[in-house]
N, C-alpha and C positions, 0 to 999 in steps of 0.2 A: 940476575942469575942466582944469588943470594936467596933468594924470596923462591925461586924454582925449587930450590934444594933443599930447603927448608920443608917445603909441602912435599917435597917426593920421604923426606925422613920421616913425616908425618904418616903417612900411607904406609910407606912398609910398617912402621911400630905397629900402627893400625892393624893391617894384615897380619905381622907375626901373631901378633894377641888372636885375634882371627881364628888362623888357621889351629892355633895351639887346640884354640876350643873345641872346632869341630874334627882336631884329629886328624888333617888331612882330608877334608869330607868334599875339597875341591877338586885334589888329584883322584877320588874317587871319582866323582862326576865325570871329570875328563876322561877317567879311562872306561868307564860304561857307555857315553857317548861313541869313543872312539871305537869301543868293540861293536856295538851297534851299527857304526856307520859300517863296518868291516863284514858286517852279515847282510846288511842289504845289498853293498856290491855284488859279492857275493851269487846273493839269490838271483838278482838282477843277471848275472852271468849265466847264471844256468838256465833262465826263462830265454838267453837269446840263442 
């Protein structure tokens, strides 16, 4: 368990340093993706 916890603290440091870089450049991704998926519904809806 020791050894788990150790590699999960490893990752977030990892990640924070990360994300500091890119600014949040993942929650952008996610929220462009998510708007996307939300327009093709969407169109999808009105083709039926």
């Amino acid at each position: 368990m020791r050894l788990r916890k150790n590699i999960r603290k490893r990752f977030l440091k990892i990640n924070n340093r990360s994300s500091k870089r890119k600014k949040g450049g993942l929650g952008r991704l996610f929220l462009f993706v998510a708007g996307s998926a939300r327009k093709g519904r969407e169109a999808v809806a009105e083709n039926q």
